[in-house]
N, C-alpha and C positions, 0 to 999 in steps of 0.2 A: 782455549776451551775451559780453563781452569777457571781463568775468570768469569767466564760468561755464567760458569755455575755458581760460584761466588754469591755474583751479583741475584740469580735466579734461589738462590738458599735464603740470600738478604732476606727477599720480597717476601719470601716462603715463612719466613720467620715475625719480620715485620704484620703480615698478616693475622698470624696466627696468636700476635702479642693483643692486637686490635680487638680482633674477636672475643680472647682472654678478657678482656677489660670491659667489652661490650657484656659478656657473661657474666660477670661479676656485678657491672652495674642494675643490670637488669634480675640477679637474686636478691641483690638489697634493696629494689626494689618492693619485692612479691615478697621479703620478709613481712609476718603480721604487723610489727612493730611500725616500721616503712612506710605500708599502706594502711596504715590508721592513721599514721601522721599527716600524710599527701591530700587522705580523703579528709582528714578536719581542715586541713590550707585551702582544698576547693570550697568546700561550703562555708568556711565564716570568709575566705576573701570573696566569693560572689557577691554575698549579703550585703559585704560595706562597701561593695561597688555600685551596688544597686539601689543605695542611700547615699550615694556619692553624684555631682554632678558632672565632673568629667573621669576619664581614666584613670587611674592611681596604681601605685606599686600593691594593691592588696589586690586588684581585678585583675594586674598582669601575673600575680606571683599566683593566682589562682587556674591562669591558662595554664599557667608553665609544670604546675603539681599535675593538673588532668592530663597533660600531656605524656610526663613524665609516667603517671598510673598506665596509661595503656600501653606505653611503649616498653614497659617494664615484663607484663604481661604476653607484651606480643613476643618479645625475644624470647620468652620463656614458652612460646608456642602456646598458652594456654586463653587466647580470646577467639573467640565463636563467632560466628559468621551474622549472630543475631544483635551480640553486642555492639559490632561495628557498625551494623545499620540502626540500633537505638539512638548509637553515639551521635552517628551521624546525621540523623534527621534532627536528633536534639539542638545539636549546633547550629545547621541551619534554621530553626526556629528562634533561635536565639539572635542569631546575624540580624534576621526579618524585626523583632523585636526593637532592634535598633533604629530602624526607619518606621515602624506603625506602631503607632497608639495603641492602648492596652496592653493590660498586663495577662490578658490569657495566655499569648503565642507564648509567651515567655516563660509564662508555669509550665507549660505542657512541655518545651524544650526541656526547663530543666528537669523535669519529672523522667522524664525518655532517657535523661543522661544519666540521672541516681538510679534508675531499672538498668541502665549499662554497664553502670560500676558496679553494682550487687553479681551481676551474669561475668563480671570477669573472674578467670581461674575455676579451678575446679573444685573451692571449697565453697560454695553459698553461703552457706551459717558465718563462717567466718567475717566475709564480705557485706555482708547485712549487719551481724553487729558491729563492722565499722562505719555503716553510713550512721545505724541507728546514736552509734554515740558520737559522728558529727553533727546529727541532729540536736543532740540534745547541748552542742557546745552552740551552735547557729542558734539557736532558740535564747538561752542565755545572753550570746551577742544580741540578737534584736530587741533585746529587752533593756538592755543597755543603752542600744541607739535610741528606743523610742523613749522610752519612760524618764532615760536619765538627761540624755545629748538632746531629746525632743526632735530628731531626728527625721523626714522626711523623701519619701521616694520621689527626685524633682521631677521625673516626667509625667507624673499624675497632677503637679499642678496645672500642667495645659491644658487637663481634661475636668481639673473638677472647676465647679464655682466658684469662689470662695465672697464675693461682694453679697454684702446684705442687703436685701428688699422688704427690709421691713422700715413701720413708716421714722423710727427714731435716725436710720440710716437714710433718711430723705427719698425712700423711694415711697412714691403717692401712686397710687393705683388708677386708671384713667377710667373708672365707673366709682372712685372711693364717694362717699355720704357719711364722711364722719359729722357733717359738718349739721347730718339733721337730727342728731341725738336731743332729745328733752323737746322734739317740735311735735305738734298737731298733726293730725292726720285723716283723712276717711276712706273706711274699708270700702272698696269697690265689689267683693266678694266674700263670703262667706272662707274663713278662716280656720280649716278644720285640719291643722293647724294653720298648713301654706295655705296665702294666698296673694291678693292685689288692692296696695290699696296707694289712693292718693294725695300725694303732697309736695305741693309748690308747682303744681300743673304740671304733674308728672306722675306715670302710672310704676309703679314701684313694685316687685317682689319680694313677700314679706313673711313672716311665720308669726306667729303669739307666742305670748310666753308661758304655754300651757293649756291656757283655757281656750274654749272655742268662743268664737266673736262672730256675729251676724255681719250681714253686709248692712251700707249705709251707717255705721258706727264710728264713733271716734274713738280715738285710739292713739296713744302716744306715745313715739319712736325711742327705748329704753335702749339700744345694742345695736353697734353698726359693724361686721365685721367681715371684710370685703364686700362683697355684694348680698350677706346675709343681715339681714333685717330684722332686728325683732321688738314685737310692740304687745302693748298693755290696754284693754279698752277702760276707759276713764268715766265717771259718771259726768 
């Protein structure tokens, strides 16, 4: 019997060392000092994950602080039933973010999660000016990536354009007429400014270059610029 309570004091004890450490971990967490640190590791390792093309130690050590912020909070009883579902949608916009294009879902995710972190504990002001001045360290980092590193968010190259269509870039336009600058012409209408006129057995849309020109006038093709036309009537 002696033993068996031994053994049952062990567990009793054991437990209670566990909890002890869980307790402790979780006020140095919710120290000011702590969670201003945690919250600058979320928001400048998101940022250089996010100008990152795969995973990295900044994106994972950036889970691992947000995780650690809430769980710190949660021991300490002090997160709300509001900030777990900010948190929570936040993150799954962010998961979705991962598989679709655009950078909306992504803002608003993270947006939902900085409104999560402000609502943890029971002091707002405090919580606000930690995010405010990992904003102001994130801001400094992106200024860094972009201006210095020239740095790049890659999944926005899928979605922008970046090839030139202009004509030094060899792209030719399939209505281009550069080719009838300095030619002859005759106005088929009256030019007030747009109008119609023809040249090389083709009826052409055209404008003047200011002045108004009668129809049946000649006229000679000064500006070609994509499908705008602009001509001068000539004595």
């Amino acid at each position: 019997m002696d033993y068996i309570n031994v053994i049952k004091m062990t567990k009793f004890l054991a437990f209670t060392i566990d909890n002890d450490w869980i307790k402790q971990l979780s006020e140095a967490i919710v120290n000011p000092v702590i969670s201003l640190l945690l919250t600058c590791i979320v928001f400048l390792g998101f940022v250089y994950q996010l100008y990152s093309k795969h995973i990295n130690a900044a994106g994972i050590l950036s889970s691992i602080a947000l995780l650690l912020l809430f769980f710190g909070f949660l021991v300490q009883g002090d997160v709300n039933l509001h900030s777990v579902l900010l948190f929570s949608i936040g993150v799954i916009l962010v998961v979705i973010e991962l598989f679709v294009v655009g950078a909306v879902i992504g803002l608003i995710g993270m947006t939902l999660i900085t409104i999560s972190i402000i609502t943890l504990g029971d002091n707002l002001l405090l919580m606000l000016g930690n995010v405010i001045v990992a904003l102001i360290f994130t801001i400094i980092e992106w200024v860094i990536l972009v201006k210095i590193f020239n740095r790049k968010i890659p999944f926005l190259d899928k979605v922008i354009l970046k090839d030139s269509t202009s004509s030094e870039a060899g792209y030719i336009s399939q209505d281009n007429r550069s080719h009838l600058v300095g030619k002859k012409a005759q106005t088929v209408t009256d030019l007030r400014p747009a109008g119609i006129i023809f040249c090389e057995n083709e009826r052409i849309d055209a404008v003047s270059d200011g002045n108004f020109i009668l129809r049946n006038k000649t006229v000679e093709i000064l500006e070609v610029e994509g499908s705008r036309v602009v001509v001068r009537e000539t004595n």
